[in-house]
C-alpha positions as CSV (number, residue, x, y, z in Angstrom):
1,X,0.0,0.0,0.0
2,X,1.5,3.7,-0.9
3,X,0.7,6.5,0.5
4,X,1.1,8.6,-2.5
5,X,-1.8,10.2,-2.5
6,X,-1.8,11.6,0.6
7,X,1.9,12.9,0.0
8,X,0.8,14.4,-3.1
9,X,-2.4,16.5,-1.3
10,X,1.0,17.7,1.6
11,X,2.6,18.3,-1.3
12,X,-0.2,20.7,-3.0
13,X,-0.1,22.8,0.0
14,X,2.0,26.0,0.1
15,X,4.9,26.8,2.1
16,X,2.9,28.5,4.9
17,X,0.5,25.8,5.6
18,X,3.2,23.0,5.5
19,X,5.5,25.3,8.3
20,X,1.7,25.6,10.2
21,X,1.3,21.7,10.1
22,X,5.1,20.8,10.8
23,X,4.1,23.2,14.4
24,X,2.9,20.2,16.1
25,X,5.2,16.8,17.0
26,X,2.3,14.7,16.2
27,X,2.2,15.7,13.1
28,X,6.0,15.5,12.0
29,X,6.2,11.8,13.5
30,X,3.0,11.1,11.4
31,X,4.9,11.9,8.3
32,X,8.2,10.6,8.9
33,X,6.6,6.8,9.9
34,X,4.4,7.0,6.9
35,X,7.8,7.9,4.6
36,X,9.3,5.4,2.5
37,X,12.4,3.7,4.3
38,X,14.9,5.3,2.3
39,X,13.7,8.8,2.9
40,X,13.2,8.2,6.9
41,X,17.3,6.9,6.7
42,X,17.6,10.5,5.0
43,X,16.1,12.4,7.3
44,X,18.3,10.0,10.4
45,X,21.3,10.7,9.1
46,X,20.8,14.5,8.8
47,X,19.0,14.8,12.1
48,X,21.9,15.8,14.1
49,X,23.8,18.3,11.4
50,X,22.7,21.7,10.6
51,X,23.8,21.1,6.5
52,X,25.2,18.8,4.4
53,X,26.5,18.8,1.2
54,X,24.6,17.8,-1.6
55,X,27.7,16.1,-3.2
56,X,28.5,14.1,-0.6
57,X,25.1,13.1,-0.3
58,X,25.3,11.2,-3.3
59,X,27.6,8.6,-1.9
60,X,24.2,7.8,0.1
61,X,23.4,5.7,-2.6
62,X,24.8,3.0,-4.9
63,X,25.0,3.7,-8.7
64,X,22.3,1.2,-9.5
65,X,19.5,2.6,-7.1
66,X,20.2,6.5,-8.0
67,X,16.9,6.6,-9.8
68,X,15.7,5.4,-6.0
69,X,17.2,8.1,-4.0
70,X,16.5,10.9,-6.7
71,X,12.5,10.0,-5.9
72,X,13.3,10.1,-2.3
73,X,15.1,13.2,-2.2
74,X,12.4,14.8,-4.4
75,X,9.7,13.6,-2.0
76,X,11.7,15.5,0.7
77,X,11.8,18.8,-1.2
78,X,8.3,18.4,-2.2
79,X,7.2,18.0,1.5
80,X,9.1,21.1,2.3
81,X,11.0,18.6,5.0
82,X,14.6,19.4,3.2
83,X,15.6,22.6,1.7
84,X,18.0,23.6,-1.0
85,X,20.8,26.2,-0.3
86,X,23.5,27.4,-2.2
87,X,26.6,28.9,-0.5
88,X,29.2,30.7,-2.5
89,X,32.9,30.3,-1.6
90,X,36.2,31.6,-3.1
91,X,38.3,28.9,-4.6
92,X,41.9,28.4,-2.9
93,X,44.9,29.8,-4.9
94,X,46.6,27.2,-6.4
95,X,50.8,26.8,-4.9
96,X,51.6,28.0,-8.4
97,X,49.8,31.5,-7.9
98,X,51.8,31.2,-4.7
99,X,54.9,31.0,-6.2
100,X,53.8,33.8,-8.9
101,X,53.3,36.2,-5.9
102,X,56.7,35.6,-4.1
103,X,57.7,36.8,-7.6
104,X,56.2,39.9,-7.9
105,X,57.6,41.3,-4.7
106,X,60.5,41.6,-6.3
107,X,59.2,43.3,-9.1
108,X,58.5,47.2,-8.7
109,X,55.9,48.6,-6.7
110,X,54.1,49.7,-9.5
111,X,54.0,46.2,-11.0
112,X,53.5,44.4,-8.0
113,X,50.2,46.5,-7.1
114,X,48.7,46.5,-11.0
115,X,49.3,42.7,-10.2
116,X,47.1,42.2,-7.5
117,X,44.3,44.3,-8.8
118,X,44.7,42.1,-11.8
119,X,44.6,38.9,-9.4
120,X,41.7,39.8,-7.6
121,X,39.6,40.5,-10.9
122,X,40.2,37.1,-11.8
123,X,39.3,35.7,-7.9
124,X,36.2,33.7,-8.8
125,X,33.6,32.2,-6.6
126,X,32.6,28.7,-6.3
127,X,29.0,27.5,-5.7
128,X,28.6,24.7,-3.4
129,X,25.2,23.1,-2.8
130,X,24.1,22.1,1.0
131,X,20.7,20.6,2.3
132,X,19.3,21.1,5.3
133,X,16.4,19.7,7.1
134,X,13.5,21.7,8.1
135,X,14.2,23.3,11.3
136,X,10.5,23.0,12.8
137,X,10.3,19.5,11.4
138,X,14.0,18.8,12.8
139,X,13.5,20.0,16.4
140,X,10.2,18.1,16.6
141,X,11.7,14.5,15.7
142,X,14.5,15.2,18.4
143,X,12.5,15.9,20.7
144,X,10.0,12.7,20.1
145,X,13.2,10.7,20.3
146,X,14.2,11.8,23.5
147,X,10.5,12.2,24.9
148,X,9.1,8.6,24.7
149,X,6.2,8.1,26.1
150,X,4.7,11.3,25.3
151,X,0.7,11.3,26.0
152,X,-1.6,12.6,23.5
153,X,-4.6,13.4,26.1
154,X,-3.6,13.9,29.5
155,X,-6.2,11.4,31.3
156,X,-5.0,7.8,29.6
157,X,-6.0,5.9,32.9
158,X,-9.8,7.0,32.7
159,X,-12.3,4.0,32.2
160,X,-15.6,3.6,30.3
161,X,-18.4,2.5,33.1
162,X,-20.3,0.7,30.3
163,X,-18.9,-2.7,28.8
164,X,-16.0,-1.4,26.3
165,X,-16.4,-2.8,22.4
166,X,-14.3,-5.2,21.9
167,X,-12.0,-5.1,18.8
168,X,-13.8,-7.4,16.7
169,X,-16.6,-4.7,17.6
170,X,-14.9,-1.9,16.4
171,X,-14.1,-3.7,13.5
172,X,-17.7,-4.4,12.6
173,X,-18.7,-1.1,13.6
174,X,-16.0,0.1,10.6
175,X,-17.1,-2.2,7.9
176,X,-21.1,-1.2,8.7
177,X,-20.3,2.3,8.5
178,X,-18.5,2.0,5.4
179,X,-20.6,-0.3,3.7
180,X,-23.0,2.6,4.0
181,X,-21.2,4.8,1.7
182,X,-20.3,2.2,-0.7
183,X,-23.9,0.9,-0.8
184,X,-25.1,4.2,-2.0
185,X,-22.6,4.0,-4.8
186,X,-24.3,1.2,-6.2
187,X,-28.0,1.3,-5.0
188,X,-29.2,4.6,-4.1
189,X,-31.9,3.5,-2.6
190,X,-29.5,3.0,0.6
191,X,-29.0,7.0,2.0
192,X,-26.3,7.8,3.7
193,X,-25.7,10.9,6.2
194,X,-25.7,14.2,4.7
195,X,-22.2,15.0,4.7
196,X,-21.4,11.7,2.9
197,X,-23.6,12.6,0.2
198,X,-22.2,15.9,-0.2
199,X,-18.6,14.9,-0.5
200,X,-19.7,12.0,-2.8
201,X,-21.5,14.9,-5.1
202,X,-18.5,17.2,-4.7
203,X,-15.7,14.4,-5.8
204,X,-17.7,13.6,-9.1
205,X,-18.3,10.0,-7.9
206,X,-22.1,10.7,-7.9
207,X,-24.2,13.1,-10.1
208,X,-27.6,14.6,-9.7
209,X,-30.6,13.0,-11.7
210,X,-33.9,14.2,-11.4
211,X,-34.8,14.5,-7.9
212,X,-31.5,11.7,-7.2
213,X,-28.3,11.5,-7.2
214,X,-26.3,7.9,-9.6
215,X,-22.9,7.3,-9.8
216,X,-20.5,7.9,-12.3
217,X,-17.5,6.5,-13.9
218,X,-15.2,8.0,-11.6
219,X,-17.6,6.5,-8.8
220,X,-16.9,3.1,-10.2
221,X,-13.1,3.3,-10.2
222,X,-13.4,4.2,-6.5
223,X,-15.9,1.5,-6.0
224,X,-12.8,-0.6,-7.3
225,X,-10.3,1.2,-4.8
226,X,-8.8,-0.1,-1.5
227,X,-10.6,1.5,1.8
228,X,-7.2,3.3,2.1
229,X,-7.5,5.2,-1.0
230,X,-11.4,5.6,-0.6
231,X,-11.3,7.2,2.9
232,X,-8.5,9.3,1.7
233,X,-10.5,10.5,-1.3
234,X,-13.5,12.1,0.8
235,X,-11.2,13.0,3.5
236,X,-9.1,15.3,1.2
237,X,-12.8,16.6,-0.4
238,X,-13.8,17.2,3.4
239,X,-10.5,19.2,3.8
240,X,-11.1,21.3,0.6
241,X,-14.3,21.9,1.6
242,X,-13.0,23.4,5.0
243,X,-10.6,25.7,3.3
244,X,-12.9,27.2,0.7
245,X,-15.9,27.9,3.7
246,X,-12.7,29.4,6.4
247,X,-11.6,31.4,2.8
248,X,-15.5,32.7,2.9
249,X,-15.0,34.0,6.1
250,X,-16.9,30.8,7.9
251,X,-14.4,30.5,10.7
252,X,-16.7,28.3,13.0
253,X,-16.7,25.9,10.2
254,X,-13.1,25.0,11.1
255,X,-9.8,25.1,8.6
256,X,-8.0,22.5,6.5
257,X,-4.9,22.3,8.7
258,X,-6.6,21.9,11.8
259,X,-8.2,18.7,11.0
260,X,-4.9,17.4,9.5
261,X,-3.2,17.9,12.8
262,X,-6.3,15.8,14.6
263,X,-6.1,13.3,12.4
264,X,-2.8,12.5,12.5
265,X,-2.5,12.8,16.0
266,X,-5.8,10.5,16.3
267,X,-3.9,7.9,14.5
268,X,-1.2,7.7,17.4
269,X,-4.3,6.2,19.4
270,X,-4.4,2.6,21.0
271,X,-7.1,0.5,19.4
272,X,-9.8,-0.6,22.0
273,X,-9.1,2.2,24.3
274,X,-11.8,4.7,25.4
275,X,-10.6,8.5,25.7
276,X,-12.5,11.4,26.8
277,X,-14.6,13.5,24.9
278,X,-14.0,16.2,27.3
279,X,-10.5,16.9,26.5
280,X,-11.2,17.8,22.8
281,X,-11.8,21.5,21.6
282,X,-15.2,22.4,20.5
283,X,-14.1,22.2,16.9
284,X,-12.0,19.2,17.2
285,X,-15.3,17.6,19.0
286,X,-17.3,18.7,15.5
287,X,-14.5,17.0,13.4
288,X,-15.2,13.8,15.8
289,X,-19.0,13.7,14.6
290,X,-18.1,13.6,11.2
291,X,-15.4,10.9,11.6
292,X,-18.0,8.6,12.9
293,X,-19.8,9.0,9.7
294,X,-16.6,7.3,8.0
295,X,-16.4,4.7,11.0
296,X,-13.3,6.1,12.0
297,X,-14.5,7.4,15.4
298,X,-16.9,4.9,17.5
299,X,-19.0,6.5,20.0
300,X,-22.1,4.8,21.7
301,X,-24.2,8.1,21.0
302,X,-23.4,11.8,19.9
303,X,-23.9,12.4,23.3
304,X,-21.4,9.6,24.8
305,X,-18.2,10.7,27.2
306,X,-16.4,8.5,25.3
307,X,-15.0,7.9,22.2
308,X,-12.9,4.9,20.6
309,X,-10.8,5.2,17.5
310,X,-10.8,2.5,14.8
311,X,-8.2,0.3,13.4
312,X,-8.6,2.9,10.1
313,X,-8.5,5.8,11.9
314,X,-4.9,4.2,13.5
315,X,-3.4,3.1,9.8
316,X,-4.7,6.2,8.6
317,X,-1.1,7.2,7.9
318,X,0.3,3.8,7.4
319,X,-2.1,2.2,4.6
320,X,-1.9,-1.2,6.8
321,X,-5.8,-1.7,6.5
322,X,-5.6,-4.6,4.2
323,X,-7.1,-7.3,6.8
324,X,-10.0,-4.6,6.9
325,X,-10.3,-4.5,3.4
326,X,-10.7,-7.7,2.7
327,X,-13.2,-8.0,5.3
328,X,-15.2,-5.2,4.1
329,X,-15.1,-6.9,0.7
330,X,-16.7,-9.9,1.6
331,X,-17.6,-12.8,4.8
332,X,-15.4,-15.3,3.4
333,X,-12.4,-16.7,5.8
334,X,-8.7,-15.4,4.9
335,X,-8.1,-18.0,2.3
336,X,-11.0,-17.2,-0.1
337,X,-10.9,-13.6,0.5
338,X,-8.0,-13.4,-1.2
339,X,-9.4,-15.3,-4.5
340,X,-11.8,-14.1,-6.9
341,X,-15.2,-14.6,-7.1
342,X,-17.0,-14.8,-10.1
343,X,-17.5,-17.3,-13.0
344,X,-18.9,-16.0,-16.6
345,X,-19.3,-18.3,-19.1
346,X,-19.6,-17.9,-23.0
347,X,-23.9,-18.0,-22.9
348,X,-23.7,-15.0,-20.8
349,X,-24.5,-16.3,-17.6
350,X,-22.4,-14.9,-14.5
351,X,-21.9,-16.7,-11.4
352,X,-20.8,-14.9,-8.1
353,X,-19.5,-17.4,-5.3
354,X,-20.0,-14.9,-2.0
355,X,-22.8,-14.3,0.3
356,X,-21.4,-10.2,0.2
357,X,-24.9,-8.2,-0.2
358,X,-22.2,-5.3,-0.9
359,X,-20.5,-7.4,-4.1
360,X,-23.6,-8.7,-5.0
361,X,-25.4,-4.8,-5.5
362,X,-22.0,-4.4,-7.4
363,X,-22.7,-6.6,-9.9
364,X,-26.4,-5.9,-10.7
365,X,-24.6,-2.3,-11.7
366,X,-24.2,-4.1,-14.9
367,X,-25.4,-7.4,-14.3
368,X,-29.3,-8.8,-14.5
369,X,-29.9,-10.8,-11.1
370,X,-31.5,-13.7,-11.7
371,X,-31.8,-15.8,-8.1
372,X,-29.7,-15.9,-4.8
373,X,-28.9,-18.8,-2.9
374,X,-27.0,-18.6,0.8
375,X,-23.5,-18.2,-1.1
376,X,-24.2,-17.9,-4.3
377,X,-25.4,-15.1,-6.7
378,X,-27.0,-16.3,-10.0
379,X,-27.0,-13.4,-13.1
380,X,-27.1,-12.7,-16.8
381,X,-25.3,-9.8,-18.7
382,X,-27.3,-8.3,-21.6
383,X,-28.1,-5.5,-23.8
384,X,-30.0,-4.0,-21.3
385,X,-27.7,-4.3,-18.4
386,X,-24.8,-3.1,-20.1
387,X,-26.9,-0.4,-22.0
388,X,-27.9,0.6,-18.2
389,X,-24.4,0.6,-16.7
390,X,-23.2,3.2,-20.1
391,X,-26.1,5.2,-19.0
392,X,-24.7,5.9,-16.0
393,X,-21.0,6.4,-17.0
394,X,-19.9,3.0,-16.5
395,X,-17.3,2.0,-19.6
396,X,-17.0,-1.0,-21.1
397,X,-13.4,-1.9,-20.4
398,X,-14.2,-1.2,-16.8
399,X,-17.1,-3.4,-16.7
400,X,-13.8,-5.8,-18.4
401,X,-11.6,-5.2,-16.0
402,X,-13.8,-5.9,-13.1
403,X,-14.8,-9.0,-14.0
404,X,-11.4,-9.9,-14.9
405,X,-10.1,-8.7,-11.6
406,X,-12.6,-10.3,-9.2
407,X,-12.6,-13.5,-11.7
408,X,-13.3,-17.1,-9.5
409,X,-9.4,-18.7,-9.3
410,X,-10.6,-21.6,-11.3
411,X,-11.7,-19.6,-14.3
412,X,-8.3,-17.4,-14.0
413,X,-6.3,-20.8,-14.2
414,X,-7.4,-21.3,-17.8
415,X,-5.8,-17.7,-18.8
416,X,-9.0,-16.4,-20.2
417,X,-11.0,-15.5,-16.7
418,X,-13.6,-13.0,-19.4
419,X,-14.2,-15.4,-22.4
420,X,-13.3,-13.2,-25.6
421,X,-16.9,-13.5,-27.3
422,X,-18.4,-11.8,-24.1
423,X,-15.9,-9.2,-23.8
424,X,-15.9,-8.4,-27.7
425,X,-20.0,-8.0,-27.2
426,X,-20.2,-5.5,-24.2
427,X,-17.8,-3.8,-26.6
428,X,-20.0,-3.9,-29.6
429,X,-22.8,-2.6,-27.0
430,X,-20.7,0.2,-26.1
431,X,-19.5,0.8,-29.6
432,X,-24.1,0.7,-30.6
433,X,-24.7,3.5,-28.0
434,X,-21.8,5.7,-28.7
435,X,-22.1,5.8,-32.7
436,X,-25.5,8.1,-32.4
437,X,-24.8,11.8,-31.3
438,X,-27.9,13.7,-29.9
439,X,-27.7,17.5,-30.9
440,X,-30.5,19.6,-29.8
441,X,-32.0,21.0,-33.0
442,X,-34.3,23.1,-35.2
443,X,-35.5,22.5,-38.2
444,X,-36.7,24.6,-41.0
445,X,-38.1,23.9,-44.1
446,X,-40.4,26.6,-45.3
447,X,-37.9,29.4,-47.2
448,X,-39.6,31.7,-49.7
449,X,-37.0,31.6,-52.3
450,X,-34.3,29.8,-53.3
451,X,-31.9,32.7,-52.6
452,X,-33.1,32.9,-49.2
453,X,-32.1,29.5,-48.4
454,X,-28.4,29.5,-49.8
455,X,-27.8,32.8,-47.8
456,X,-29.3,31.2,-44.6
457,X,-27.5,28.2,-45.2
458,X,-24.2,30.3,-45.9
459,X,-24.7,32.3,-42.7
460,X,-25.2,29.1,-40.5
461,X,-22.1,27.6,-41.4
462,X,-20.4,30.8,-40.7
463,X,-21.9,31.2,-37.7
464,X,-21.2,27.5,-37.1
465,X,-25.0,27.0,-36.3
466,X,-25.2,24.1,-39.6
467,X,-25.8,20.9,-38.6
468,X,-27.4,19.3,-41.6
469,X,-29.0,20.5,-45.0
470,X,-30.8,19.0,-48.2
471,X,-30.7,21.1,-51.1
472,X,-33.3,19.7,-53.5
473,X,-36.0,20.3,-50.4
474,X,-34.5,23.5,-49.2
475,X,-34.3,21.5,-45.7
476,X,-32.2,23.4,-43.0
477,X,-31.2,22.1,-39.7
478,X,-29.2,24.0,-37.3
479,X,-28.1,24.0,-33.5
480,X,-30.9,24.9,-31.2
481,X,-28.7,28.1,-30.1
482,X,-29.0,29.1,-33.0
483,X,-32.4,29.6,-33.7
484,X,-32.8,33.2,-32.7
485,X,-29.6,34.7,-34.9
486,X,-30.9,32.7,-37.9
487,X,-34.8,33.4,-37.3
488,X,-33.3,37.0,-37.0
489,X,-31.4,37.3,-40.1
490,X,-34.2,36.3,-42.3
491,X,-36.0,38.6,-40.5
492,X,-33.7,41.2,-41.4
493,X,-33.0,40.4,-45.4
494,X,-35.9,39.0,-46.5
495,X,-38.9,40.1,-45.0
């Protein structure tokens, strides 16, 4: 699992936000754990040195990984965590100018002096490159070294009265509240909160039709995404959001960098320990609500003293939610939930081998349920499904792809897990809907002369109004915005 998406969102942020974020230790020890190993060794070895040269630097690296510590090096700058500084020095005379100067002391005064002025014309300056790490983000590791057991909320001894959740519990808890959003990606008949519809609107993974909203094609992809890279995706919408509403002047609303900060420092949490709402800031206790829409947070009610982070909310920064993933993807034990599950065959029919209501409503995005059993899923693609799933954005290499990717082991074994005359038809269906254009159009028909229609005609293709025309009938169709101008012009020249 990378974490290059969330590196790329620190890495859109400008200098002054970065410096405000690299402010708190949580944060700083967030971002180096969730660095690739070679850039944390970078950042080691230049903890305790004020700057280093950028030549030596090299030797950090072996010839055949330089590609390697180029990336990590870049990731560094981008982060703002190591800067670039050039310091200019003059270059030592040589023992030969030495000599040349013993010389010209014996030479007359007049000499000797035109000389040196000569000399220190020619004195040049060398340019020598240093790196140095960011001083916030610098003092902030040392001190988390030296500081170990550092507490994120002063009370850690305090106790919930009620029976805690057990892990398993918070686990569940994670997996329902997820399923939520991911259910109303493919069957909006499942609502989720508010919020979660907003930022699913505002990312372009749903659209509004009619009085609801469907998903799109970019809502498929993300259907197809790790929970890692899902939560991210809304999170970083969220933190938009927060900056464009602060930018408005809504300063209750919160800012962008103060929910970072939480979060990272909320991922420094022990999983199955309670902590108290009490000690949170009123907007930090706002950001809590809205985390328990993405089953980060668990809290009994919005009301409860307590609150319980999730195993996402803790590998938040790492990506180390596969075990999650997989069981948010389906029932099955370890072993099958790392295999595929579905089985197509040439006539069409599609069988799906989980008892996952979630991958089931998945497939009837482009798939016509026929019959369910306990753990098994019976379906049919056609012309109708497919047509339905292009409707809605859905392509047909990613309708491909899917099946390809979730395909049962047994039909992946025979190296053709999508048989070819299936594929090549949800292509053809594809290829049937997209070779008729719709225009929105006007027609006219009714010219007095023949002269009128050749000028009209003329002036819509200037205009670039012309969408079709049949002389022998004097038959003029042209874009609907154009109507007016060419109803107009008539008006005008041959009334």
């Amino acid at each position: 699992m990378t974490l290059s998406k969330v590196f790329q969102y620190l890495a859109s942020l400008d200098s002054k936000d970065l410096e405000e974020l690299y402010k708190d230790p949580w944060t700083c020890q967030a971002i180096l754990r969730s660095l690739p190993p070679r850039s944390k060794q970078y950042i080691l070895k230049m903890l305790l040195v004020d700057t280093y040269p950028l030549s030596l630097a090299k030797d950090w690296s072996t010839q055949a990984s330089i590609q390697q510590h180029k990336e990590s090096l870049k990731k560094l700058f981008d982060l703002k965590i190591i800067f670039l500084d050039k310091i200019s020095k003059p270059i030592q005379q040589s023992s030969q100018q030495q000599s040349q100067q013993q010389q010209s002391q014996q030479q007359s005064q007049q000499q000797q002096q035109q000389q040196q002025q000569q000399q220190q014309q020619q004195q040049q300056q060398q340019i020598e490159q240093t790196i140095r790490l960011n001083p916030l983000f610098q003092d902030n590791i040392k001190r988390s070294l030296v500081q170990v057991n550092q507490a994120i909320f002063s009370n850690n001894s305090i106790k919930d009265n009620h029976k805690p959740p057990s892990i398993d519990d918070l686990d569940s808890y994670s997996k329902s509240q997820w399923e939520k959003v991911l259910y109303f990606l493919s069957d909006d008949t499942v609502q989720p909160s508010k919020l979660i519809s907003d930022l699913l609107l505002s990312s372009n993974l749903t659209k509004q039709e009619g009085d609801g909203l469907s998903i799109t094609s970019e809502g498929f992809k993300f259907l197809l995404k790790d929970v890692y890279t899902q939560i991210w995706t809304l999170l970083i919408v969220y933190l938009d959001d927060l900056e464009k509403k602060k930018r408005k002047g809504g300063n209750n609303s919160g800012s962008r960098n103060d929910l970072l900060t939480f979060l990272f420092k909320l991922s420094f949490l022990n999983l199955g320990k309670c902590y108290l709402v009490s000690e949170l800031t009123e907007q930090q206790k706002e950001y809590l609500f809205a985390l328990k829409q993405f089953g980060l947070i668990y809290m009994r009610t919005d009301s409860s003293l307590f609150f319980y982070p999730t195993r996402l909310i803790i590998s938040l920064t790492t990506g180390k939610t596969l075990s999650l993933i997989q069981s948010i993807s389906s029932e099955r034990t370890q072993t099958q939930k790392e295999q595929g599950y579905i089985v197509l065959e040439t006539n069409y029919r599609l069988y799906a081998y989980t008892s996952s209501s979630l991958q089931i409503s998945l497939l009837s995005l482009f798939v016509k349920m026929l019959y369910r059993l306990p753990n098994l899923a019976v379906g049919i693609i056609t012309r109708e499904s497919i047509r339905t799933a292009l409707i809605h954005g859905i392509t047909a290499d990613q309708i491909i792809d899917f099946v390809r990717h979730n395909s049962h082991p047994n039909a992946a074994s025979t190296g053709q897990p999508i048989p070819d005359v299936v594929a090549e038809q949800i292509l053809l269906w594809e290829a049937e809907r997209n070779r008729i254009s719709y225009t929105k159009s006007v027609l006219y028909n009714s010219f007095p002369t023949n002269d009128c229609y050749i000028a009209t005609l003329k002036f819509a293709k200037e205009q670039d109004y012309y969408i079709w025309s049949h002389d022998p009938l004097k038959t003029l169709v042209v874009k609907e915005d154009g109507n007016d101008p060419i109803r107009n012009f008539i008006r005008k020249n041959f009334a």
